[in-house]
C-alpha positions as CSV (number, residue, x, y, z in Angstrom):
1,X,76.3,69.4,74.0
2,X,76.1,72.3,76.7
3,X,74.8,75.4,74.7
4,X,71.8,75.6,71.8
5,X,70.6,78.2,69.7
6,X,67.4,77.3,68.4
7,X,64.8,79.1,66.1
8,X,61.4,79.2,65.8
9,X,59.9,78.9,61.9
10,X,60.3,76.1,60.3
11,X,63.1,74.4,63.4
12,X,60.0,74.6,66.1
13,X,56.9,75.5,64.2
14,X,56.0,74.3,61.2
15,X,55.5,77.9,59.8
16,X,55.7,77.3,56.0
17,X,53.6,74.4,55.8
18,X,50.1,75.3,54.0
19,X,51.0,78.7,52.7
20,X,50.0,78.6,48.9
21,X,46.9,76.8,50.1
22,X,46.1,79.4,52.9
23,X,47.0,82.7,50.0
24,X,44.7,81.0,47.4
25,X,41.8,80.3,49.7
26,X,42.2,84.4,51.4
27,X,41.6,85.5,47.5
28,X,38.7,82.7,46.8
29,X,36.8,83.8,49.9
30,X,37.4,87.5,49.9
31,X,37.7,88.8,46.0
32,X,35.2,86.5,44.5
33,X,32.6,88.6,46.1
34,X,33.8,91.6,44.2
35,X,33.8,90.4,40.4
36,X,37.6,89.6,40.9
37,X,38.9,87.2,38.6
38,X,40.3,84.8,41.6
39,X,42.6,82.6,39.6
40,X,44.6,85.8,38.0
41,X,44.6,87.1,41.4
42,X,46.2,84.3,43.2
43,X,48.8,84.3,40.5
44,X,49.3,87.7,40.8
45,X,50.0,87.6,44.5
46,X,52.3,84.4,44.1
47,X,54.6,86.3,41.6
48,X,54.1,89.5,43.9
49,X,55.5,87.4,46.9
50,X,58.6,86.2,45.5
51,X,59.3,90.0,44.3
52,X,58.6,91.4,48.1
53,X,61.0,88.6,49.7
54,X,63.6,88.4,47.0
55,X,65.0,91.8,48.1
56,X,66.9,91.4,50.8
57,X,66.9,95.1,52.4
58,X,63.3,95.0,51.9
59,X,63.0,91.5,54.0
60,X,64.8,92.6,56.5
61,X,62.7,95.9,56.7
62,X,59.5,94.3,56.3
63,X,59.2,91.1,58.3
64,X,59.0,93.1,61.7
65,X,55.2,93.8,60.7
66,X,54.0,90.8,59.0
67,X,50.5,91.6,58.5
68,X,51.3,95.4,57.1
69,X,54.2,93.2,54.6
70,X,50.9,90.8,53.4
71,X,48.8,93.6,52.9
72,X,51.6,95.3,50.5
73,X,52.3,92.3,48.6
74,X,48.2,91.8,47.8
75,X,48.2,95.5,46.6
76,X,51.2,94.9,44.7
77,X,49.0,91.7,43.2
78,X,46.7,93.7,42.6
79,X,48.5,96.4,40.7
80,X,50.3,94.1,38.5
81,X,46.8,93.3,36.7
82,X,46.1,97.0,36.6
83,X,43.2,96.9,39.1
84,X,44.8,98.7,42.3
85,X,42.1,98.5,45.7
86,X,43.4,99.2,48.6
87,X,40.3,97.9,51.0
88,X,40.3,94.6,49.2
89,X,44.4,94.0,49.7
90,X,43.9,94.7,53.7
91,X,40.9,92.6,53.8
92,X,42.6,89.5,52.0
93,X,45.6,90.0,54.1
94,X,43.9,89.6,57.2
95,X,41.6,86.4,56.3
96,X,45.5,85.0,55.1
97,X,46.4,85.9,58.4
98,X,44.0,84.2,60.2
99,X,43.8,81.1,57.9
100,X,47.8,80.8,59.1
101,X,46.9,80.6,62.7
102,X,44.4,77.8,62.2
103,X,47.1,76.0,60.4
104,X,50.4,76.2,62.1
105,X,51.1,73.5,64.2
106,X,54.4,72.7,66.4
107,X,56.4,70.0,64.5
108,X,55.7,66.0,65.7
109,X,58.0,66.0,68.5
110,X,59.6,69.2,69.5
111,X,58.0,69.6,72.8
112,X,59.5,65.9,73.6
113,X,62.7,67.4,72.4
114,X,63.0,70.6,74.1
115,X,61.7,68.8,77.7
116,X,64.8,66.2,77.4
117,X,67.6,68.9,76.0
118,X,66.3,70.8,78.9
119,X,66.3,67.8,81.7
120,X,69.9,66.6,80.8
121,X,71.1,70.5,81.7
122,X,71.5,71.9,78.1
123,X,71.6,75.7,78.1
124,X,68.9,76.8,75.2
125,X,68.1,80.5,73.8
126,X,65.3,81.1,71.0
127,X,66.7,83.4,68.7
128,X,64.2,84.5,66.0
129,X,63.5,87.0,63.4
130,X,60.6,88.6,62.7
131,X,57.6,90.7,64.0
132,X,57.3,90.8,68.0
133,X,53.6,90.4,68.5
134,X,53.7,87.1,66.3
135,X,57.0,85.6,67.3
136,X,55.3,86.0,71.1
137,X,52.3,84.7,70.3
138,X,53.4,81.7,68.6
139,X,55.6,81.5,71.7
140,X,52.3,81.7,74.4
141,X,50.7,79.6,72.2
142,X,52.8,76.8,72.0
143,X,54.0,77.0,75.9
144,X,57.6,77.2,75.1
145,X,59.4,79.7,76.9
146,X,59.8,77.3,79.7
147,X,62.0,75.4,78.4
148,X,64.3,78.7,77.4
149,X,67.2,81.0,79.4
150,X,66.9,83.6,76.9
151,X,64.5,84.8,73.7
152,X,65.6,86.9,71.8
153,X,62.9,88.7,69.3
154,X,63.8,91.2,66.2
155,X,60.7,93.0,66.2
156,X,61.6,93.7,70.2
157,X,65.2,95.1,69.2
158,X,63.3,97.9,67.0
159,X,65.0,98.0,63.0
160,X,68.5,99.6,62.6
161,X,68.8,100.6,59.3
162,X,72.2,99.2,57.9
163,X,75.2,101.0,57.6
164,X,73.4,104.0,59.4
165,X,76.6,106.2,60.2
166,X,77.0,107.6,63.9
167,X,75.9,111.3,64.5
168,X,78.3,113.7,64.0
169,X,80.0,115.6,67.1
170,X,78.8,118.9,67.9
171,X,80.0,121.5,65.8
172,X,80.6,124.0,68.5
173,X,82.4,121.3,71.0
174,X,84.6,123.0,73.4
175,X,88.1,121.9,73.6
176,X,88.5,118.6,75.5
177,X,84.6,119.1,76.1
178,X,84.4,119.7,80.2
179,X,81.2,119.3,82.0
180,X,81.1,118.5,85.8
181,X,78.3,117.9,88.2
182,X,78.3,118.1,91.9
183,X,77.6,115.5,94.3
184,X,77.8,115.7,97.9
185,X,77.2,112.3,98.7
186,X,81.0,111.5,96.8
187,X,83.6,110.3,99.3
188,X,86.1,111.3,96.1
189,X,86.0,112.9,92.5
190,X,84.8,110.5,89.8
191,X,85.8,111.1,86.2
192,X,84.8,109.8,82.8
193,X,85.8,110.7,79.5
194,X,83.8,109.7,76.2
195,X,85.5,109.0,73.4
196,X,83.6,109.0,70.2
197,X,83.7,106.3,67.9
198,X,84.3,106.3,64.1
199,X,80.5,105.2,62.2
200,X,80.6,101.8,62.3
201,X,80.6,101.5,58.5
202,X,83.8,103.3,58.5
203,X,86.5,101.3,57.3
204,X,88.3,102.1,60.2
205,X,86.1,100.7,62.5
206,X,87.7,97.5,62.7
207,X,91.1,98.8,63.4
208,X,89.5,101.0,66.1
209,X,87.5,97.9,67.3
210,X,90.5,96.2,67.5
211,X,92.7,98.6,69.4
212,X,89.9,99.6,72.1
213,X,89.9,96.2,73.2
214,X,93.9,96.7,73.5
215,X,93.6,99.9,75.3
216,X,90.9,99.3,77.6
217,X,92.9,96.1,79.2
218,X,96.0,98.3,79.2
219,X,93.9,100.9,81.1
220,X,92.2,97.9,83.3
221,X,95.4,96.9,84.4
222,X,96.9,100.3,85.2
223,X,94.2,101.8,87.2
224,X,92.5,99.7,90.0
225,X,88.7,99.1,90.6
226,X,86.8,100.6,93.0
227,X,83.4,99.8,94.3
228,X,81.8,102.2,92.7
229,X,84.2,101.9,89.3
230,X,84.1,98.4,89.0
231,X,85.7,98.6,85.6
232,X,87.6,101.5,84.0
233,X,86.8,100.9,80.2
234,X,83.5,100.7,78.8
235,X,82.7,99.6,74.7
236,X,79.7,97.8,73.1
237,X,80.4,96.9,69.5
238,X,76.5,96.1,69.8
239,X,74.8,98.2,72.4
240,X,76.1,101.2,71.2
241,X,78.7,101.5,68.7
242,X,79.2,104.9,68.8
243,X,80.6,106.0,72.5
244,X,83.6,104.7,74.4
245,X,84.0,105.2,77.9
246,X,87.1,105.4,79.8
247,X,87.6,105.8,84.1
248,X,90.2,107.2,84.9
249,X,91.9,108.4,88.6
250,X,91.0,111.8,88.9
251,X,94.2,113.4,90.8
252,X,93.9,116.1,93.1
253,X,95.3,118.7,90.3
254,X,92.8,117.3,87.6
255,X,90.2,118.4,90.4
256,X,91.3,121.7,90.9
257,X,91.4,122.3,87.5
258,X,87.9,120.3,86.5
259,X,89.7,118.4,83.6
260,X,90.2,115.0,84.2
261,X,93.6,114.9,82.6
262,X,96.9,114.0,84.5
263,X,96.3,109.9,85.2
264,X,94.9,109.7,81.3
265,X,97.5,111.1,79.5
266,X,100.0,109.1,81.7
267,X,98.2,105.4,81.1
268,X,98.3,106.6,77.6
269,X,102.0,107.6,77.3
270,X,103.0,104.4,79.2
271,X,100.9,102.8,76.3
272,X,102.7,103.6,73.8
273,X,105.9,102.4,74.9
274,X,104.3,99.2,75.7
275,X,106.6,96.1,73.2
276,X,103.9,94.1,72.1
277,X,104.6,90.6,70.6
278,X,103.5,89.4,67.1
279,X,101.7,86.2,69.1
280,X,100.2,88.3,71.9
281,X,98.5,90.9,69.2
282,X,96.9,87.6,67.2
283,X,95.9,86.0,70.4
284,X,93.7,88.7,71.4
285,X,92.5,89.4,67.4
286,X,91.0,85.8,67.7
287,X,89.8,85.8,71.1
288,X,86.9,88.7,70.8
289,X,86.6,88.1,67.0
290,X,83.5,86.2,67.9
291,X,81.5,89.3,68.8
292,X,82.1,90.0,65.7
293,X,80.5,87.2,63.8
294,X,83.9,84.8,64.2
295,X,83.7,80.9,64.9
296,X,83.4,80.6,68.8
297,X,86.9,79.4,70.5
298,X,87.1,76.1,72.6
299,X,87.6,78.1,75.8
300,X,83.9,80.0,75.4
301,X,82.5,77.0,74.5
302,X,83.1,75.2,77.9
303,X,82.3,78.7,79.3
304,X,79.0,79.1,78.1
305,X,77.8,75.8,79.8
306,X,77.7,77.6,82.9
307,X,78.0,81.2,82.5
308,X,74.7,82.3,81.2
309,X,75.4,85.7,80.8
310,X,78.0,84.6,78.1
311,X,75.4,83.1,76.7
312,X,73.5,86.1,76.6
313,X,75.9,88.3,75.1
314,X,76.8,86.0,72.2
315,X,72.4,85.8,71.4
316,X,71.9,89.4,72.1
317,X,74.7,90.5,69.5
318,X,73.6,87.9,66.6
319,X,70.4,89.3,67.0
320,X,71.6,93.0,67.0
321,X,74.1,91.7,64.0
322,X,71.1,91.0,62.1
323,X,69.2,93.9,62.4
324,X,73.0,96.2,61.9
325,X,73.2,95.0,58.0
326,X,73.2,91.6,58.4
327,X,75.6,88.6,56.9
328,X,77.1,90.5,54.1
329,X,78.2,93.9,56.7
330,X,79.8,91.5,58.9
331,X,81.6,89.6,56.6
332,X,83.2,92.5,55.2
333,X,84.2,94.0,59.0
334,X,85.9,90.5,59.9
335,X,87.3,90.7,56.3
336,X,88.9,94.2,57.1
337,X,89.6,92.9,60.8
338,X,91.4,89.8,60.0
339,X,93.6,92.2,57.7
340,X,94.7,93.8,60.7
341,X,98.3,92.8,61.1
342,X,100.5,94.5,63.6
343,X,99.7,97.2,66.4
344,X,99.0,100.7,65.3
345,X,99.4,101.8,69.4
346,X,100.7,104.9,68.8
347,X,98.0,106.1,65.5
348,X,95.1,105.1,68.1
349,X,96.5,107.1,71.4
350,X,96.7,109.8,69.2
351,X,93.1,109.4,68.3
352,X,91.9,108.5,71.9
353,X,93.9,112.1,73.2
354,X,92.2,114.4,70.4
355,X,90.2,117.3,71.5
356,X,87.7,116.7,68.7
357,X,87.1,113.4,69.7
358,X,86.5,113.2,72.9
359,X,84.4,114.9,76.0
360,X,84.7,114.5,79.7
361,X,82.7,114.7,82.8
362,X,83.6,115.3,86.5
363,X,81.6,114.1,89.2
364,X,83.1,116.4,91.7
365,X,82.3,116.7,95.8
366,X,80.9,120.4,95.7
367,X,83.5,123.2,97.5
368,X,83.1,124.0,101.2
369,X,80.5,126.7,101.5
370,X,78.6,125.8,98.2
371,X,75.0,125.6,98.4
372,X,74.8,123.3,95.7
């Protein structure tokens, strides 16, 4: 084993361990003093709990702020017997709070663990869910992010609220949107056009997933780095969804015109006519379907003994996953992905070449004489 994933509640710490005993001594010690009936409330709260968790857009919502998610479930206790209090629901939840810290305890072990997994050379990230300022502090608590390359924490990625679509465009876009800035310290032009995505709940999204992987490699290939362009084609399924990035050569007449237009539409012609075999379109389906959610391929699984930013990328976007919708988005995406059986090339270039859809920006050596 090169590479592990590990979480933190109940793998690490454990985290569920003493909670019906922790909720039932909160209500004793904070109600009784108010003439509560403890023994309702307790059972209140119980069935309150499984209600709040059960739902799983509220879970996801909630557990990002764990003490403000106890203190809804008390009031919620409270209200099922008809006796709503606010000031008692906080007060309860933080004595629960606080009754957790005291009994949480690291699993028999796991230190021991961790300190040989990390000696023989195993790569390890924490991946967890949950609210930031407790997933750390269990973290300093317990010592453990030296044995760690990477932690990755929900509650530090901020809550995406699933199947949010992207923004709309601009309604008053101009055509082929041109902006340029001047720079004098340019030895040449530099141009980059943004071409916006579908949302990524469109059913489309796949397919246009798909196909940007296919036309930034085309456009890799046909236009060569630079120092300061280091790659040509920019997309984050994760990062950000909703903006592609393309680098093309800006020719001498796309400069004197300030639209970056004459290498693009070339690369894209020459894409189009490009034969593409039945083989070659699966191989490169399954080889990024695992950003997707997909089963990793034996290739990245040797790589990601060594290459840590690999490792990196494939935590950051389960994490991100999560927080876009979760399991049951994904699994409908790869569903509509895997569907996906031949090249729609010529559909997409169309797309990618559409006024409406896309903007560009020139950073352009300022004329001679310009005080700019």
């Amino acid at each position: 084993m090169k590479t592990l994933l590990v979480d933190l509640d109940d793998t690490l710490l454990d985290y569920s361990g003493g909670v019906d005993e922790c909720w039932t001594a909160a209500c004793e010690t904070i109600a009784a003093t108010a003439g509560v009936d403890t023994v309702s409330l307790v059972q209140s709260v119980r069935t309150a709990r499984r209600w709040f968790w059960d739902d799983p857009e509220r879970h996801r919502r909630e557990r990002v702020n764990m003490l403000g998610a106890w203190t809804k479930i008390v009031a919620h206790g409270f209200e099922r017997l008809g006796t709503p209090n606010e000031v008692l629901a906080a007060a309860i939840a933080e004595d629960f709070a606080a009754r957790r810290w005291e009994a949480m305890r690291l699993f028999p072990g796991s230190v021991e663990t961790l300190g040989q997994l990390r000696e023989s050379g195993v790569t390890m990230a924490l991946v967890t869910n949950g609210d930031k300022s407790q997933q750390r502090r269990k973290i300093e608590r317990y010592d453990l992010a030296r044995f760690f390359d990477v932690i990755l924490i929900e509650g530090e990625f901020g809550v995406v609220p699933a199947g949010t679509p992207a923004n709309d465009p601009p309604a008053a876009r101009p055509d082929s949107a041109l902006f340029w800035v001047d720079r004098r310290d340019l030895q040449e032009p530099i141009g980059v056009i943004g071409v916006i995505a579908p949302a990524l709940d469109d059913t489309t999204h796949p397919d246009l997933f798909l196909h940007s992987i296919l036309i930034g490699s085309a456009f890799s290939a046909h236009w060569p780095r630079t120092a300061i362009i280091p790659s040509r084609f920019q997309y984050s399924i994760i990062d950000d969804p909703d903006l592609i990035r393309i680098y093309p050569i800006v020719t001498t007449s796309d400069y004197e015109v300030g639209v970056i237009r004459e290498s693009y539409l070339e690369a894209m012609i020459a894409l189009t006519q490009l034969q593409i075999r039945p083989e070659e379109f699966r191989s490169l389906q399954a080889g990024v379907r695992w950003l997707i959610g997909g089963t990793l391929t034996r290739d990245l699984r040797k790589r990601m003994a060594t290459d840590r930013g690999l490792l990196m990328t494939l935590a950051s976007s389960g994490a991100t996953r999560e927080l876009w919708g979760g399991e049951s988005f994904w699994r409908e995406y790869r569903r509509r992905y895997d569907a996906i059986d031949r090249p729609g090339l010529s559909r997409w270039a169309d797309y990618f070449t559409n006024p409406k859809n896309m903007a560009q920006l020139m950073y352009r050596i300022p004329p001679a004489g310009s005080s700019k």
